[in-house]
C-alpha positions, 0 to 999 in steps of 0.5 A: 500500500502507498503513502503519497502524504506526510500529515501533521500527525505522521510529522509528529510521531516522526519527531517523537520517534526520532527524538526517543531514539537519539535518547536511547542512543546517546551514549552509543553515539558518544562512544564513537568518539575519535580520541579515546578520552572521557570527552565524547558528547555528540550523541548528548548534543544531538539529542538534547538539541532536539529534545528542545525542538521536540519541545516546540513542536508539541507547543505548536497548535498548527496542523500545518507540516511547514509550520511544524516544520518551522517550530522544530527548526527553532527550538533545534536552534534554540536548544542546539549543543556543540557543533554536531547539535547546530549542524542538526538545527541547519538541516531541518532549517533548510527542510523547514524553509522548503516546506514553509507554505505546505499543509502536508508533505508529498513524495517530492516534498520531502525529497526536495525538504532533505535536499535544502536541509543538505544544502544549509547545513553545509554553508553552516560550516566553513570548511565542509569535511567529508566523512561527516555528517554532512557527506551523511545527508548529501548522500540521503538527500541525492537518494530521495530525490532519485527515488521521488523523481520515479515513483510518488510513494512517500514509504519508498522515498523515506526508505531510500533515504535512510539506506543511503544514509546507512551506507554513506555512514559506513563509507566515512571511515574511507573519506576520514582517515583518522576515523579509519585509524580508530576503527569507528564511523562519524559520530555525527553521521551516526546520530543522523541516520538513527533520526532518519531510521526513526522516521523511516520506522514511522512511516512504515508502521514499525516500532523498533525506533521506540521499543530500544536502543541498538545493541552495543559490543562489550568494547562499546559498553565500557565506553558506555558506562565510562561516559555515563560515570563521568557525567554522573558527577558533572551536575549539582544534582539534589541527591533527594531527586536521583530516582535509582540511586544504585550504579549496578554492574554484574558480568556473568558467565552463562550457564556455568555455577550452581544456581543456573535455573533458566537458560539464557534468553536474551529479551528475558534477560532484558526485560526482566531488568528494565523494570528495576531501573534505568541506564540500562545496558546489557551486551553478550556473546556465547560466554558472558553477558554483561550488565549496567543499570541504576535502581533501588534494587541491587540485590534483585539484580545480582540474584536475577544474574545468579539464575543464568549463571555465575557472576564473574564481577559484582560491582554497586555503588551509592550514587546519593551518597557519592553525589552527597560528597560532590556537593558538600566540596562544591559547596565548600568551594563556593564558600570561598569564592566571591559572589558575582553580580546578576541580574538579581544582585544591584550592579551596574550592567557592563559596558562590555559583557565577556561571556566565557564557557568553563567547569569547575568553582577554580576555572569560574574564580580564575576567568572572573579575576581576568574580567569575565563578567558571565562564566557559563559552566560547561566545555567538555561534555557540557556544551551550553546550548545556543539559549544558555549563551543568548540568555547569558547575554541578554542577562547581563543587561550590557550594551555590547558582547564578547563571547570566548568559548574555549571549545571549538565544539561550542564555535557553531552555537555562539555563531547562532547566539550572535545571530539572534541577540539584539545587541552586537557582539563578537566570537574569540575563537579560543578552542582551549582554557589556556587560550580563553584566558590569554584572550581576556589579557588582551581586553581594553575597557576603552576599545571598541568591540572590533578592536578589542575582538581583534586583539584577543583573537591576537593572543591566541597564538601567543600561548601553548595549551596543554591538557593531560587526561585518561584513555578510556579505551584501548586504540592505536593513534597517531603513532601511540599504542594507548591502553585504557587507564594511560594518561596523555598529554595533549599540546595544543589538543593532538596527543603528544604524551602517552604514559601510566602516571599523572604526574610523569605525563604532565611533567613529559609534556611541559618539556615538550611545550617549552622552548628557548622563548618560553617565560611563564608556565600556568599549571591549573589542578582539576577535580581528579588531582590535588594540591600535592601532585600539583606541586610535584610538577611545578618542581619538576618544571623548575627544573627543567628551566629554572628561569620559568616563572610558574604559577599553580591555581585549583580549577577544579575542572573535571575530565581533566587532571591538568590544564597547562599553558605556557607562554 
């Protein structure tokens, strides 16, 4: 049977569909990571941002596809996180402008809808690669238009599309050698063909898009659960509000031991834990099933195991009482900050107002004494979204804006905020910590906003930025045999220093950062290290050249150990 139209409730379930299935696969998504540190976040971008245009579809009242079309390209804009979040909001803006006059969408509008999405989202970026998401869409877009130029079933155009999406996401790793390097395909291309599946599930009356995730391998899944326990701790999150409040893993090995009462069927499995819980995620082969998941009941979990086989790992730990912990430091830290002014605080508004993205109480102190009026927590696996920066700005009351990211991943949503706020303002494309605070020294009160852009773009250039953190899986790049647990030391954000210790790889990669004109080295401690180690360092630097002036500051910052500069 033939579908010739798209009607405001096929449009919707669409968008359901898909934005229950980036849920689902946030954290696949994530793992497929390049680099093997805890910093995935695509997957977390995509599907928050369109979450948020979900958000403004249901709070649409038209039964019109093109102005439904419109609200979720506004609320993808809006909500859009990281680059890979904004390149989702510049596809469905060339889609939504399309259909713009459209009541209901036909086989060709819908090919030419993906076509004009296609289209945006590459002028979106200003030096295209192919290998992404972008060489993603392309390609579906040129398959639903060879396919709706033949035939008008709609069905058949969305197949096609999401086939042709499919296939060029398994070609990116031959168009990106670093993704071939590595082993996995674009993250962001795989984020995108999950909402063409969802789509293609819909029309064709399937539900898979809605019933569960894709199924991880067990490499994937410890990616998985490493990136899961590492936004665990990113929020201030009220313990009292955390619902499943037990990390639970159990790795047993079917059909051995003496209580096997079932033989192992996996949807049992499945099922049977999914009612205890949340995040959960469970892998398996011939030998071993492995499970993660947060619920109030452990023990029912490590009993259900028990009934499949014996358990070869047991690990539960008390997510209230870790978070407990995480706020009673923050809190304490807090304490000895000094209070900012905001809109609820009397303070004269800023001529000016520099707004800084970083995490951590000791990264916020450090950019507020450089002059940072806002500091939005977020980097690394917190990308604010383009809303988080319009609102910082607009809350500043200021006449005038510089945004300085700190993240080339946040670029593309303070391109959208300065788009759409009402007072003019500027980007610092600092793509490190070490590079935003170089950039606020080069701020003049009595500049203009292009002269000052202008000379803080300038000091970039004048420092090196380096970050040690930890691998979190095993892989071979860039000439180094990395295992999971090693620490590296990246130089200006490729890894220069692979080793089993903290301390060494921080010390081993300032040697490789300095030179004969090098005068100050800045050592910024993060959440994962202490006091201590830190001066460990700085005396190890010192030695190195005892003509350095150093300097060690607590950020507090999480993923990483140490951010270095030296200028």
């Amino acid at each position: 049977m033939q579908t010739k139209e798209i009607t405001n409730r096929e449009f919707i379930k669409m968008i359901e569909a898909a934005s229950a299935f980036l849920d689902q696969n946030a954290e696949f998504i994530n793992s497929l990571n390049v680099f093997p540190v805890p910093d995935g976040d695509t997957g977390t971008n995509m599907s928050l941002s369109l979450d948020s245009g979900l958000k403004y579809v249901n709070e649409s009242s038209s039964t019109k596809v093109g102005e439904l079309a419109e609200a979720l390209a506004k609320g993808l804009l809006m909500g859009a996180r990281g680059n890979s979040g904004v390149i989702l909001s510049q596809i469905f803006r060339g889609f939504s402008k399309d259909v713009a006059d459209k009541e209901t969408l036909s086989a060709t509008d819908l090919a030419d809808a993906f076509a004009a999405g296609a289209q945006t989202a590459y002028k979106a970026v200003m030096k295209p690669t192919e290998g992404t998401v972008l060489t993603v869409v392309r390609e579906a877009a040129k398959a639903a238009r060879k396919t709706a130029a033949r035939e008008d079933d709609i069905v058949a155009v969305m197949d096609a599309t999401y086939k042709a999406a499919d296939a060029a996401l398994q070609t990116t790793p031959d168009l990106l050698p670093v993704l071939k390097q590595v082993g996995v395909v674009d993250s962001g291309g795989q984020g995108l063909t999950f909402v063409f599946q969802a789509f293609d599930d819909v029309l064709n009356g399937r539900e898979t898009a809605q019933k569960g995730a894709h199924q991880p391998n067990p490499t994937e899944m410890d990616e998985m659960v490493d990136a899961e326990h590492h936004r665990s701790v990113q929020g201030k999150i009220n313990p009292d509000d955390i619902v499943y409040g037990y990390c639970t893993e159990i790795m047993v090995r079917i059909g051995k031991g003496k209580q096997v009462d079932q033989k192992f069927d996996y949807d049992t499995f499945y099922d049977y834990l999914a009612k205890l819980g949340d995040s959960l995620l469970v892998v398996n082969d011939d030998e071993i099933v492995k499970v993660h998941v947060h619920t109030e009941h452990p023990g029912k979990v490590i009993a259900w195991g028990q009934e499949f086989g014996d358990l070869a790992k047991v690990k539960v730990d008390n997510m209230r009482l870790q978070q407990e912990t995480i706020i009673e430091k923050d809190d304490e830290d807090a304490a000895k900050a000094t209070p900012v002014a905001t809109a609820e605080t009397p303070a004269e508004a800023p001529e000016t107002a520099i707004i800084t993205i970083a995490a951590g109480q000791g990264m916020q102190t450090l950019f507020e004494s450089l002059g940072a009026t806002t500091v939005i927590s977020g980097g690394q696996t917190m990308n604010p979204s383009t809303q988080d920066i319009v609102d910082a700005i607009n809350d500043s009351h200021a006449k005038q804006a510089i945004i300085v990211p700190n993240n080339g991943n946040i670029f593309l949503a303070a391109e959208q905020a300065v788009k759409v706020v009402d007072i003019p303002a500027v980007i610092v494309h600092s793509k490190t910590i070490s590079q935003g605070m170089t950039a606020l020294l080069g701020f003049e009160p009595d500049h203009t906003l292009e002269e000052n852009q202008s000379a803080m773009e300038d000091n970039l250039s004048t420092v090196k930025s380096g970050e040690v953190t930890h691998a979190i899986r095993d892989t071979q790049i860039d000439g180094f045999d990395i295992k999971k647990g090693n620490f590296m030391g990246l130089i200006d954000g490729k890894i220069a220093i692979v080793t089993d210790n903290v301390e060494e790889a921080a010390i081993q990669m300032v040697n490789k950062m300095i030179d004969d004109d090098s005068e100050i080295v800045t050592i910024i401690y993060g959440a994962d290290t202490n006091q201590e180690t830190a001066q460990h360092v700085e005396a190890a630097v010192e030695e190195l050249d005892d003509e350095l002036e150093v300097e060690v500051h607590e950020g507090d910052q999480p993923v990483y150990p140490f951010v270095i500069s030296v200028e």
